[in-house]
N, C-alpha and C positions, 0 to 999 in steps of 0.2 A: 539458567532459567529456573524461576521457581513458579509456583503453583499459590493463585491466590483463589478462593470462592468456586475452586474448580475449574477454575481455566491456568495455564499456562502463562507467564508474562516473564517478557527478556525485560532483562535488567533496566537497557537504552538501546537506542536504534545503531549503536554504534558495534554493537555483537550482533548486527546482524549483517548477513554474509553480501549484501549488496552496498554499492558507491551511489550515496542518494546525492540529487544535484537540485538544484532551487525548484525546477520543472518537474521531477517524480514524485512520487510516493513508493510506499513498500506495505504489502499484506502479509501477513501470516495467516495463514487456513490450518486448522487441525482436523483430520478426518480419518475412515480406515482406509487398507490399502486396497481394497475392492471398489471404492467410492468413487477413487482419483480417477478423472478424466480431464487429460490437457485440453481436447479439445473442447469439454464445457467450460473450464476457466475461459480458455481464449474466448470462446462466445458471448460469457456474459461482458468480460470486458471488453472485446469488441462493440458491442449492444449500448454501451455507454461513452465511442467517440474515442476509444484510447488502445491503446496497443501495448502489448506487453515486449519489455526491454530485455527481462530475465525471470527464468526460475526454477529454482532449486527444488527438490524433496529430498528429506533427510527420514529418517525412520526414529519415533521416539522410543529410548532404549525402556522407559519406564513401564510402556502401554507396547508388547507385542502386536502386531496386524495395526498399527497404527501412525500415520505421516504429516510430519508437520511440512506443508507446501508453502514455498516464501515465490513472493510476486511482486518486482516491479516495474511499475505502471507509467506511463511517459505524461502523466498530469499529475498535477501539485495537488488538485482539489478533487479526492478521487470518493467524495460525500456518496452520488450517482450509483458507483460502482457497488460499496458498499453494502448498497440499499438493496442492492440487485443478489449480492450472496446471500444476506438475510432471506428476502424474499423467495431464493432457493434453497434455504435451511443449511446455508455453511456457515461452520461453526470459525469464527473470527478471534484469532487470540490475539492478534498485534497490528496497529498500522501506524505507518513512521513516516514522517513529511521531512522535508530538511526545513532546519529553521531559519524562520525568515528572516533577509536580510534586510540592512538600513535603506528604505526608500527614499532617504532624504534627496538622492539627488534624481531620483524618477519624479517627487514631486515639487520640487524645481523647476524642473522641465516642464512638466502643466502648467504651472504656473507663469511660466515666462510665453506658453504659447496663448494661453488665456490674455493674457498682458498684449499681445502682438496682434490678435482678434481685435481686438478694442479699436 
């Protein structure tokens, strides 16, 4: 992990400790340890339609009394949720989507039903 403008950023989403699938995403929160409350993560993401799959806290060794919270989320477009930590003043160091795969044959499929409409 290194530290850019004062925030923390992992290298790739591949150092980080969850199995992202087409349909997740994954959050990093960084806070202290008097802050963390599972059950206000769970709430705001609740609040946005989605449920949490997993999460982790680790303690950052560089910042005593301080937790970097990883979270992920069972929605791929997790913009909503985001907006919702911001909005409650969490400090956001990482969010990791899996990358998208070739639609080619989903939009085939539209295509051929569009065709069959006709």
């Amino acid at each position: 992990m290194k530290v850019e403008n004062g925030q923390r950023k992992t290298e790739n989403w591949k150092s980080f400790s969850f199995q992202l699938s087409p349909f997740s995403c994954a959050i990093q929160l960084e806070m202290g340890n008097y802050d963390y409350s599972p059950s206000e993560i769970a709430r705001i993401v609740e609040e946005n339609d989605a449920k949490i799959i997993g999460l982790t806290v680790d303690t950052i060794p560089e910042e005593p009394g301080r937790v970097l919270v990883s979270i992920l989320v069972n929605k791929s477009d997790c913009t909503a949720i985001l907006h919702s930590f911001y909005r409650y003043n969490y400090n956001i160091v990482n969010v990791f989507s899996a990358p998208e795969e070739n639609n080619d044959l989903r939009d085939r499929y539209d295509l051929l039903m569009r065709y069959l409409n006709v």
